[in-house]
KESETOR-767795 format. One record per residue (C-alpha): y negated, z negated, x; residue in one letter; chain. Coordinates in steps of 0.1 Angstrom, whole numbers, plus 5000, padded with zeros to 4 digits. Each point is the difference from the previous one (the first is absolute). Layout:
SITE    c2    c3    c1  type  mol
SITE     Y     Z     X     A    A
...
This chain:
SITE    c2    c3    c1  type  mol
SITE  2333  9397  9390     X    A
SITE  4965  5002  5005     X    A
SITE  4980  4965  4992     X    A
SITE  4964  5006  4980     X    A
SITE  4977  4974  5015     X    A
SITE  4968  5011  4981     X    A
SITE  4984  4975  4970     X    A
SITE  5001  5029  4976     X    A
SITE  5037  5003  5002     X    A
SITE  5028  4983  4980     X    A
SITE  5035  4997  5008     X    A
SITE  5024  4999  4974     X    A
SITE  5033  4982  5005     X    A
SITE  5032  5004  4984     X    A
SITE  5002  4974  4970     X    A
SITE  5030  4979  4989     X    A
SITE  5005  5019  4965     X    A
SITE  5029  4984  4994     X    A
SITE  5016  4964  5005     X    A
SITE  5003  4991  5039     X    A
SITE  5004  5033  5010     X    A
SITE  4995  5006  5042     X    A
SITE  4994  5041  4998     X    A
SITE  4997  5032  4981     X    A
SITE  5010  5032  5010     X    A
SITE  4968  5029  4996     X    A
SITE  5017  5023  4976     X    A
SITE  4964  5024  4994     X    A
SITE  4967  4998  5008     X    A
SITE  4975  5014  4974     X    A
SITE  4968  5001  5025     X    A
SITE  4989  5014  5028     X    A
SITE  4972  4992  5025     X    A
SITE  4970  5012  4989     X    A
SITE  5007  4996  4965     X    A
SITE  4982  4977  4979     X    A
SITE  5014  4971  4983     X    A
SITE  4996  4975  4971     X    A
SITE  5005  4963  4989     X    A
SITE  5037  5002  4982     X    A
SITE  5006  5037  5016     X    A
SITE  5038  5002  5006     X    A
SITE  5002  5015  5039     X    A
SITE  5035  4997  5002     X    A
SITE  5035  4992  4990     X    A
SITE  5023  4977  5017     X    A
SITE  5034  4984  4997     X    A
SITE  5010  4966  5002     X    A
SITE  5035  4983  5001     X    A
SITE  4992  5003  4959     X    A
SITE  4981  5030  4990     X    A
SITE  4979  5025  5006     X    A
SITE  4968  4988  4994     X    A
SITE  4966  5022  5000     X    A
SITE  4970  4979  5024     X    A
SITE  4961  5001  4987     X    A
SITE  4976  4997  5026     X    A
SITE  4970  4971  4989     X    A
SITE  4966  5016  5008     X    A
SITE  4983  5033  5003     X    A
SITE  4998  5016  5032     X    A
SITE  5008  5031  5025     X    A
SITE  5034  5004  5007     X    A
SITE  5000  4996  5045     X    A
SITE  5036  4997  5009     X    A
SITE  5038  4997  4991     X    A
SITE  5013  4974  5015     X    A
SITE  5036  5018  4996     X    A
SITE  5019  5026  4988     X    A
SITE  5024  5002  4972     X    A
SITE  5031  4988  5004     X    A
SITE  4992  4967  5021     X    A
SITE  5007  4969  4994     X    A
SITE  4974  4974  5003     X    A
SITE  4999  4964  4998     X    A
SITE  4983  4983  4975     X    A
SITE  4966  4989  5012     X    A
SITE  4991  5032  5026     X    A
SITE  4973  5021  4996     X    A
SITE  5010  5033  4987     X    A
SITE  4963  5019  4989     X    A
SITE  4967  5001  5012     X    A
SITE  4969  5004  4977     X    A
SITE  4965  4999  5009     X    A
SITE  4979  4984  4975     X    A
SITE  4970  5013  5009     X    A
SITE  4996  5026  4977     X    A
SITE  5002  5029  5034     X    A
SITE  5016  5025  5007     X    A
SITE  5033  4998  5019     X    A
SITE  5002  5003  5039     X    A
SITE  5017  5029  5014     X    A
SITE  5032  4988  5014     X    A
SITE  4997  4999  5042     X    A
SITE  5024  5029  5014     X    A
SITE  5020  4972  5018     X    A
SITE  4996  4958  4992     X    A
SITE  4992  4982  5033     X    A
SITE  5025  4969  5008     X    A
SITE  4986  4969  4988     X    A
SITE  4996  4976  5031     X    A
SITE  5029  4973  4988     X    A
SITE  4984  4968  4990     X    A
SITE  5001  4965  5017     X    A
SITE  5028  4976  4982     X    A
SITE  4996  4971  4999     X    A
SITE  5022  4971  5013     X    A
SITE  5028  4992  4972     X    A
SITE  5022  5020  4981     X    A
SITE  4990  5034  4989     X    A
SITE  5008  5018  4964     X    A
SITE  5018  5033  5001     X    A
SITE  5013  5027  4979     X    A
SITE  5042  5002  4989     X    A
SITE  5015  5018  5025     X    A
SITE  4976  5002  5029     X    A
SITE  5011  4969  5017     X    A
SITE  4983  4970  5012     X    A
SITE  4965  5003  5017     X    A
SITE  4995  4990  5035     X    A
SITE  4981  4970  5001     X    A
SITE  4984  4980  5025     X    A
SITE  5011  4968  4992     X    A
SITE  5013  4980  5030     X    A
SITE  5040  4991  4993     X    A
SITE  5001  4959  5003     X    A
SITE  5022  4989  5028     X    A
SITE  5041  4992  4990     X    A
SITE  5004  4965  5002     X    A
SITE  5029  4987  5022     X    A
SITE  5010  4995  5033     X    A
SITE  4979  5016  5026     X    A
SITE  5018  5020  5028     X    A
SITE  4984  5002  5036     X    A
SITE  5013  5030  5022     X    A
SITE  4990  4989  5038     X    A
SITE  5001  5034  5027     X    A
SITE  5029  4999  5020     X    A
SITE  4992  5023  5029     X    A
SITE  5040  5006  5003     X    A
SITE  5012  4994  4961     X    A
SITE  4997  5022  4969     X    A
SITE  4996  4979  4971     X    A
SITE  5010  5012  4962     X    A
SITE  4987  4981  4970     X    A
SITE  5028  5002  4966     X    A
SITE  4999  4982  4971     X    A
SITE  5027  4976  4991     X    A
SITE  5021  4997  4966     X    A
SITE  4968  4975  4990     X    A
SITE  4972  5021  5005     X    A
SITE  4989  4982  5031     X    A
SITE  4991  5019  5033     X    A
SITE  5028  4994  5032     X    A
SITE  4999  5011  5032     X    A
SITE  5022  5021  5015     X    A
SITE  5008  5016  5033     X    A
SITE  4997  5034  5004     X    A
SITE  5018  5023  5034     X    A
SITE  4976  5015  5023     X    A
SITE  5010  5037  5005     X    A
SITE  4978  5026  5006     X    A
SITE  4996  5025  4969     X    A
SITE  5023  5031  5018     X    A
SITE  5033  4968  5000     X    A
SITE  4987  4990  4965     X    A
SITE  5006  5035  4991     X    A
SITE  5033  5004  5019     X    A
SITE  5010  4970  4985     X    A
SITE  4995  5011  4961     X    A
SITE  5014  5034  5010     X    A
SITE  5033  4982  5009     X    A
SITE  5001  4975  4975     X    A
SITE  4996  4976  5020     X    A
SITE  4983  4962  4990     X    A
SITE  4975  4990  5031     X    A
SITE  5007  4968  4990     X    A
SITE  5033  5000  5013     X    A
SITE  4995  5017  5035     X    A
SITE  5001  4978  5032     X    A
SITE  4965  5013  5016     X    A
SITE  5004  5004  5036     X    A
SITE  4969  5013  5009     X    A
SITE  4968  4980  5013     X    A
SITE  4982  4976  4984     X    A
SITE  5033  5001  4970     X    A
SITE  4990  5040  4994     X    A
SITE  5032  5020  4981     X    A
SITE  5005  5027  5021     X    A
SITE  5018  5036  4987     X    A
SITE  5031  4988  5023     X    A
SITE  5000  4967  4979     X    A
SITE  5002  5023  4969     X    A
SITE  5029  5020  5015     X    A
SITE  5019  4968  5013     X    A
SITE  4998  4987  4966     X    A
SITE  5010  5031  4981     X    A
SITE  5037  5001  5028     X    A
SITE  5006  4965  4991     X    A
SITE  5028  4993  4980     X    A
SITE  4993  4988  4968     X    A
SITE  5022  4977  4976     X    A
SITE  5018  5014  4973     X    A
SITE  4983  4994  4964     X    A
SITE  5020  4997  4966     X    A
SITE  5003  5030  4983     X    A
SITE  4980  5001  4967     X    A
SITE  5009  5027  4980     X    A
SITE  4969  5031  4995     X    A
SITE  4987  4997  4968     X    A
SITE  5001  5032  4977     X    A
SITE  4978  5026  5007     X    A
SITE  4968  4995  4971     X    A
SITE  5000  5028  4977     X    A
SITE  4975  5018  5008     X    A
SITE  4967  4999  4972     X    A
SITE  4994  5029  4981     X    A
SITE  4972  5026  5011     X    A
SITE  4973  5002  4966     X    A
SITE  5000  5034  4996     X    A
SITE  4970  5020  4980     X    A
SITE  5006  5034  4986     X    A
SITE  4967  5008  4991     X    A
SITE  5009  5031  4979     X    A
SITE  5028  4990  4980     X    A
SITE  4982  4962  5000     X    A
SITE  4967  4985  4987     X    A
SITE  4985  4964  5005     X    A
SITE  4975  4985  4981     X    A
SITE  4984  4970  5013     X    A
SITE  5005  4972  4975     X    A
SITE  4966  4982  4993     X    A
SITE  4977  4989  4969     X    A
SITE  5017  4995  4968     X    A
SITE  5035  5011  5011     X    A
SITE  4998  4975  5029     X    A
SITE  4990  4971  4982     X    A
SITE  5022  5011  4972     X    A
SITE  5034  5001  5026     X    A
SITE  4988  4963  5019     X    A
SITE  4994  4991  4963     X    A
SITE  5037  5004  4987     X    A
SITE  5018  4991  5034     X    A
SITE  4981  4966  4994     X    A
SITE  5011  4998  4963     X    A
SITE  5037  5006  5012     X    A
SITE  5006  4980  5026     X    A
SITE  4972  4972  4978     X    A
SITE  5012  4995  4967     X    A
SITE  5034  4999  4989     X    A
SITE  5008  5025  4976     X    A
SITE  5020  5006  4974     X    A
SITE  5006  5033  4975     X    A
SITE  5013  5001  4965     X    A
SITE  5008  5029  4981     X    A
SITE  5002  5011  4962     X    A
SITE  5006  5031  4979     X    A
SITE  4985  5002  4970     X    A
SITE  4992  5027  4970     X    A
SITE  4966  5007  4999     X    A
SITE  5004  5022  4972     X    A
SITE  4976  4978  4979     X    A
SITE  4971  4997  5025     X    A
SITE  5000  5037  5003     X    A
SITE  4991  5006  4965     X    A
SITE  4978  4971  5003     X    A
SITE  4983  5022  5027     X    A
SITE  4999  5034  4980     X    A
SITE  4985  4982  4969     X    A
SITE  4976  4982  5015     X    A
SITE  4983  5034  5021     X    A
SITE  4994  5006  4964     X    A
SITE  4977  4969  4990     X    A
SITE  4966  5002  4997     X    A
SITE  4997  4968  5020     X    A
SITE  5017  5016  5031     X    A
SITE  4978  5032  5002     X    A
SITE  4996  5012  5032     X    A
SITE  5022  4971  5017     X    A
SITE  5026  5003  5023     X    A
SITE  5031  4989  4977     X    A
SITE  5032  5006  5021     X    A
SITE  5035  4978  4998     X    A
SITE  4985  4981  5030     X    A
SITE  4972  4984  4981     X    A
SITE  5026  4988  4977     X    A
SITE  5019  4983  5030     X    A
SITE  4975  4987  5012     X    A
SITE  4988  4980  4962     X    A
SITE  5039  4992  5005     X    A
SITE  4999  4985  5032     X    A
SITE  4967  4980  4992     X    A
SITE  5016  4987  4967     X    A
SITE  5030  4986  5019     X    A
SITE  4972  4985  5027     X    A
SITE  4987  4985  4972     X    A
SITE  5034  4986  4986     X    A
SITE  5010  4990  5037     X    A
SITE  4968  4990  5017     X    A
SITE  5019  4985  5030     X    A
SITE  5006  5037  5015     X    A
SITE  4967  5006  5003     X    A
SITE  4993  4980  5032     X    A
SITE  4997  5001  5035     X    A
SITE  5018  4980  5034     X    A
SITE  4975  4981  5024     X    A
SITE  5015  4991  5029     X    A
SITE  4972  4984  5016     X    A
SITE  5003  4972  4971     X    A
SITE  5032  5006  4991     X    A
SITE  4990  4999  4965     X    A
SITE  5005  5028  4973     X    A
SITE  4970  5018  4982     X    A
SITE  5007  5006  4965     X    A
SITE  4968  5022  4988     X    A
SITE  4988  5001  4970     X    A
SITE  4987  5033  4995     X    A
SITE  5022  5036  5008     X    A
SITE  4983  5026  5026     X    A
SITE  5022  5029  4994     X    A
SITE  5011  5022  5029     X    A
SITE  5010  5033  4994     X    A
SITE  5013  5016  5032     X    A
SITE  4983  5038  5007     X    A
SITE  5013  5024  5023     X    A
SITE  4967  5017  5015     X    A
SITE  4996  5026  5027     X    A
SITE  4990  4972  5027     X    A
SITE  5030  4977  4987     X    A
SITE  5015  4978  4971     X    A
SITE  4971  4974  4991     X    A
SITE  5004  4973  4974     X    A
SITE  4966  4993  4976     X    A
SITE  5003  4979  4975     X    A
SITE  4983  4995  4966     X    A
SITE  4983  4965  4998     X    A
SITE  5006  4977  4972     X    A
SITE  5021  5023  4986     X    A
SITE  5020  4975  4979     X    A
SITE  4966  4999  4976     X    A
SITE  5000  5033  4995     X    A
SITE  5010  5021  4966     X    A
SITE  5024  5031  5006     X    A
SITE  4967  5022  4996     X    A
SITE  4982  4980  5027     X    A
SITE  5032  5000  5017     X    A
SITE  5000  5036  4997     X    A
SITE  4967  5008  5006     X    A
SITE  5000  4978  5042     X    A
SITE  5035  5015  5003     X    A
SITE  4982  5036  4997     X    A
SITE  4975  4992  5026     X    A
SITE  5023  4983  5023     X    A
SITE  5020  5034  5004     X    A
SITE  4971  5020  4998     X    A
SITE  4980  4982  5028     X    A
SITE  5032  4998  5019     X    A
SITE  5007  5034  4999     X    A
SITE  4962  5010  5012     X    A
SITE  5004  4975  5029     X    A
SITE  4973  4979  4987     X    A
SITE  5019  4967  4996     X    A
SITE  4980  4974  5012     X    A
SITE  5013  4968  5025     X    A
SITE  4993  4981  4974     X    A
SITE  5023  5013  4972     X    A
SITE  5026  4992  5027     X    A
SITE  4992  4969  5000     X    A
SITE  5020  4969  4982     X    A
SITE  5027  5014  4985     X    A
SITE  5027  4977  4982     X    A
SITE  5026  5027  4987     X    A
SITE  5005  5034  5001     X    A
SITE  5017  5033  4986     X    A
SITE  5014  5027  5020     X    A
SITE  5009  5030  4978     X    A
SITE  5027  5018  5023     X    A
SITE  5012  5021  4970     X    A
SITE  4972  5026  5006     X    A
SITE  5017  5013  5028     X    A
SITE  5036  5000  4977     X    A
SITE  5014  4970  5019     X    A
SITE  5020  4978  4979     X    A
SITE  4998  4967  5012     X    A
SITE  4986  4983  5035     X    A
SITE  4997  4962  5016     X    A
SITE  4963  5001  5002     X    A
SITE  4984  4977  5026     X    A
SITE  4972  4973  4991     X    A
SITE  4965  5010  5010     X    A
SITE  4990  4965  5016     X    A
SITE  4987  4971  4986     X    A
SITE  5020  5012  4970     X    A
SITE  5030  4985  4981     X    A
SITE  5017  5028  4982     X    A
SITE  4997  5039  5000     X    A
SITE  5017  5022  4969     X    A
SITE  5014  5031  5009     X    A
SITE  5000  5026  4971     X    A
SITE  5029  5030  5006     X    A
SITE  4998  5037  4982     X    A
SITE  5005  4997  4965     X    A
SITE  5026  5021  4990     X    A
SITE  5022  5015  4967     X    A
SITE  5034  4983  5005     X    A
SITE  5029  4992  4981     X    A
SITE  4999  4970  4985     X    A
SITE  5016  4975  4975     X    A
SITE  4974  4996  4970     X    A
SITE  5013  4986  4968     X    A
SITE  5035  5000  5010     X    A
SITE  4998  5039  5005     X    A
SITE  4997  5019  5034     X    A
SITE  4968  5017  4999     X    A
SITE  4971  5013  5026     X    A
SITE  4978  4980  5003     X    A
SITE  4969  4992  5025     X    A
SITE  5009  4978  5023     X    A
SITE  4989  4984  5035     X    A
SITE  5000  4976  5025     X    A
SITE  4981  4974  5009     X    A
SITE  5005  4974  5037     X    A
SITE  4979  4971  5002     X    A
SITE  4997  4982  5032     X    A
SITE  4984  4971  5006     X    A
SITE  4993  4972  5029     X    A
SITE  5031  4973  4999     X    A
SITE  4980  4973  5014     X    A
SITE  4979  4994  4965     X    A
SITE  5024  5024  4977     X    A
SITE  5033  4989  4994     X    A
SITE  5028  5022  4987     X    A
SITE  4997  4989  4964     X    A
SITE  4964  5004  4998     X    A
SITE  4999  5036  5016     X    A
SITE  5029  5012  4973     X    A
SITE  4979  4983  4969     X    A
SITE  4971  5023  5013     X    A
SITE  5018  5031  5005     X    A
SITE  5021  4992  4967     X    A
SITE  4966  4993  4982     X    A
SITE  4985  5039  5012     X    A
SITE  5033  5013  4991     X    A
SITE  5001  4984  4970     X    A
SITE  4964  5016  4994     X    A
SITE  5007  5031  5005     X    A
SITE  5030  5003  4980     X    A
SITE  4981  4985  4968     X    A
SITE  4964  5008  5006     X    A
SITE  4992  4983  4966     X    A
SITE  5006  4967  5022     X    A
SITE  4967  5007  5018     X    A
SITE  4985  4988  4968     X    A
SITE  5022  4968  4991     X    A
SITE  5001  4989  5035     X    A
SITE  4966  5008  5011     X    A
C-alpha cells in the first residue's frame, strides 16, 4: 500500500458504521483512480459483522489510489482511498511502487493490525528479579545452568567430552552423566562410552507398554466433488452469535397447535379494505399484533438478563425482530416501538423491513436493540422448530406452515387451517408459567382474532 504524503491529498479510513465493530470486508468498489468524486458519493460497498453497508466519501476530489481490492477485510480505522483535493488531475500510477524506508519506532509498545503479530520494538526488557547466579571459568570444568522446580537458576555440572564422544554417546544411548571419565583433565573418552555400554546394568520393573495411540485422521479435500466457503461477515457473526446464546441463556421451548382458520379470513378480508391498500397483509402481520397483545398482557416477557448487575431489564417498549434469510446470511432487524403501532403502521414497517432486507440494504442500526422476535419457518413448509434467542433477547416465536388439517370444530371432524407455534424464551427472567401464558395468549389470538380487539 502506497502512502500519499502530499497536502492536497486525503485519506479516507474505514468508519465504525455500526456499534463497536473492528473491520469490514470490501465487498465493491464503485471508483477508480482518476475518477472524480463528490461530498456524499458512495465509492464502495462493504460488509460488516451486520450488513452490508454502502460508504460515501466526504469531499470532492480526484480519485489517486485504492488502497485494496475487493474482497479484503480491513480494520476499522485504515486508510482504504486516496483523493486529491486539489481539484487536478490524477497522477499516473508509477510502473512499480518503490519500498518505503521503514520508519523509526519509538521506545514502548507499538499498535498492530489482527493477525500480523506483534511489532518488534526497541524497548529494553527490565531485568528478572531474583537471585543472581555467577558462573566463574574453570579451565578444567564445564559448567550447566537449569532452572529448578522454583524458577530459580542452579548450577550444575556438566562432563567434558569432546563433541565426536558426545555424539557416540547419544548414538548409544548413553547418559554422560553416568560415565567414569578416564581421560585427562576428567575428559569421557569413546572407550569410557563403550565400557559403560558392556556394563551390566540392574534389572528395572516391568511397566506394561501403553496402547499404541490411534493414529489422527488425515483432512482430506476433494476439491471436485467438495466446495469451502470461508465463513465471514454476517454468517460469522451470525454462527459466534447463536453458539453464545446456547451455551448463555438457558432455554426453554413450548409448543402449541392451533386453528387458524379465523385469522386467515381475517387476512383475505382485510387485503380488501381501503385502509390496507397497497400493504403487505399476510398471516404474519397478524402474529405478530398477537404476540404484541400478549407482550402487552404479560409485560414481564419482554425483558432482558444483565449479568454484569445481575439485575433483570424489563423494557417498556417492543423492538420487533423478524428474522430474514438473505443471500449473505439470516439477519434479524427489528421494527422500533412497534408496540405503538396500528396493524396498518404495523403493516406498512413490516413491508419495508422485508423489502430492504431482501435488497441487502438493512442497516447496523435496524439490527440494533431488539427485545423479541419472530421467525416464520413455515415458508419453507417446516412445521414446527426450537428457534434460538437472538441475544440480548428474552423470547423468540417460531411460526410453522399453516396447513388444511383435520380437525375437531364444533364437535364435528372437519379441515381446518391449522399450525404450530414454539416459543422459547431465556429461563433466567421467564419462568415456565409465564412463557405458556404468552404462547397461550398468541394462540388464543389467533384462534379468535376478534380478541385482538377486546384484549388490545
Amino acid at each position: 500500500m502506497t502512502t500519499m504524503t502530499e497536502a492536497s491529498v486525503r485519506e479516507f479510513k474505514m468508519p465504525d458504521v455500526g456499534e463497536g465493530l473492528t473491520e469490514a470486508e470490501i465487498l465493491k468498489w464503485y471508483v477508480q483512480p482518476g475518477d472524480k468524486v463528490t461530498d456524499g458519493q458512495v465509492v464502495c460497498e462493504v460488509e460488516t459483522a451486520k450488513a452490508a453497508v454502502e460508504l460515501p466519501i466526504p469531499y470532492d476530489g480526484v480519485v489517486r489510489e485504492l488502497h485494496f481490492p475487493e474482497g479484503t477485510t480491513v480494520d476499522v480505522g485504515t486508510s482504504i482511498i486516496a483523493v486529491d483535493v486539489s481539484g487536478g488531475a490524477a497522477a499516473p500510477a508509477p510502473a512499480e511502487a518503490a519500498p518505503e524506508p521503514e520508519p523509526e519506532q519509538p521506545q514502548g509498545r507499538q499498535p498492530v493490525l489482527v493477525g500480523y503479530g506483534v511489532a518488534q520494538s526497541l524497548t529494553k526488557r527490565r531485568p528478572r528479579k531474583g537471585p543472581q547466579v555467577t558462573v566463574q571459568e574453570a579451565p578444567l570444568q564445564a559448567v550447566q545452568i537449569e532452572l529448578n522446580g522454583h524458577g530459580s537458576a542452579a548450577v550444575k555440572e556438566r562432563p567434558l567430552a569432546k563433541p565426536p564422544v558426545r555424539k557416540l554417546a547419544k548414538d548409544l544411548g548413553v547418559d554422560l552423566a553416568t560415565v567414569v571419565p578416564s581421560g585427562p583433565d576428567g575428559i569421557i573418552t569413546r572407550e569410557d562410552v563403550h565400557a559403560a555400554v558392556a556394563a551390566p546394568k540392574a534389572p528395572e520393573p516391568e511397566v506394561a507398554a501403553p496402547a499404541p495411540a490411534a493414529a489422527a485422521p488425515v483432512a482430506t479435500y476433494d476439491g471436485a466433488r467438495e466446495t469451502r466457503i470461508p465463513v465471514k461477515g454476517v454468517r460469522k457473526a451470525t454462527a459466534a452469535a447463536m453458539v453464545g446464546s446456547a451455551f448463555t441463556a438457558p432455554h426453554v421451548t413450548e409448543f402449541v397447535t392451533v386453528d387458524v382458520t379465523r385469522t386467515m379470513k381475517l387476512v383475505e378480508e382485510l387485503k380488501q379494505d381501503k385502509d390496507m391498500q397497497g400493504l403487505r397483509v399476510n398471516p404474519l402481520l397478524l402474529i405478530a399484533k398477537a404476540l404484541l397483545v400478549a407482550i402487552k398482557r404479560n409485560p414481564d416477557v419482554n425483558a432482558s438478563w444483565d449479568e454484569a448487575n445481575q439485575e433483570i431489564v424489563v423494557k417498556h417498549y417492543v423492538n420487533l425482530g423478524i428474522a430474514a434469510a438473505t443471500p449473505r446470511g439470516l439477519i434479524v432487524p427489528n421494527i422500533k416501538d412497534a408496540h405503538d403501532k396500528t396493524l396498518p403502521q404495523l403493516a406498512e414497517s413490516l413491508g419495508e423491513l422485508v423489502s430492504t432486507a431482501r435488497e441487502g440494504k438493512t442497516s447496523p442500526a435496524a439490527m440494533q436493540g431488539g427485545t423479541v422476535t419472530i421467525t416464520n419457518v413455515g415458508v419453507f413448509g417446516v412445521d414446527t422448530g426450537t428457534p434460538i434467542l437472538n441475544p440480548g433477547e428474552s423470547a423468540i416465536l417460531a411460526v410453522g406452515a399453516i396447513k388444511l388439517q383435520p380437525w375437531v370444530h364444533k364437535g364435528k371432524v372437519k379441515p381446518r387451517q391449522v399450525t404450530t407455534l414454539a416459543l422459547s424464551f431465556d429461563h433466567r427472567l421467564v419462568d415456565g408459567e409465564l412463557g405458556s401464558k404468552v404462547l397461550a395468549d398468541v394462540a388464543a389470538i389467533l384462534e379468535q382474532p376478534k380478541r385482538l380487539i377486546t384484549w388490545a
